[in-house]
C-alpha positions, 0 to 999 in steps of 0.5 A: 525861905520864910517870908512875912509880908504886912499891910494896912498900916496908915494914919487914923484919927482917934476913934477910927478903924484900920485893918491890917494883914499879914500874909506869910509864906516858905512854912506852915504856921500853927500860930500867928499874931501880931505885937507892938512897939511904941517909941520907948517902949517893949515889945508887946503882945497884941494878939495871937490866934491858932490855926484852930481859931483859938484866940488871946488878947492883951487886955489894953486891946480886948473888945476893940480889936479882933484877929482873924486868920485864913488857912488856906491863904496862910494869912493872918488880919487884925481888925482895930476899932475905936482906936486911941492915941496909946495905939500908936506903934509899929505893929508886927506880924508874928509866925510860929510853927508851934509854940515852942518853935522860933519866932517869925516877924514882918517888917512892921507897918507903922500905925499912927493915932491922932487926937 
């Protein structure tokens, strides 16, 4: 059974840092990232990193946020710096076992920016 468990989420003022983590386990994942959902909103894409450490990132967030994974604890981390108010979303963890398989999701971890 596959399972994804988050953390990390929390209440930040604008400017400040969060990290969250998301460790998956019951598969073996080629590729994990993490999206967001803001109130209104569509789900979007915030970053995703292979299992070769090749990353990608949606532009809103490129040069403040940084994803990272470790294999060996099939665990995947998204570093958020110099973060704004338009951060504020539940953010997801994501898992698939190759890029054509099905997708995999947390729970989702709330992340609020103040101004």
């Amino acid at each position: 059974q596959v399972q994804l468990v988050e953390s990390g989420g929390g209440l930040v003022q604008a400017g400040g840092s969060l990290r969250l983590s998301c460790t998956a386990s019951g598969s073996i994942f080629r590729i994990m990232g993490w999206y967001r959902q803001a109130p209104g909103k569509q789900r979007e894409l915030v970053a995703f990193i292979t299992d070769g450490g090749a990353k990608n990132y949606a532009d809103s967030v490129k040069g403040r946020f940084a994803i990272s994974r470790d294999n060996a604890k099939n665990t995947v981390y998204l570093q958020m710096n110099s973060l704004k108010p338009d951060d504020t979303a539940v953010y997801y963890c994501n898992a698939k076992p190759s890029v054509m398989g099905g997708d995999n999701w947390g729970q989702g971890t709330q992340v609020t920016v103040s101004s």
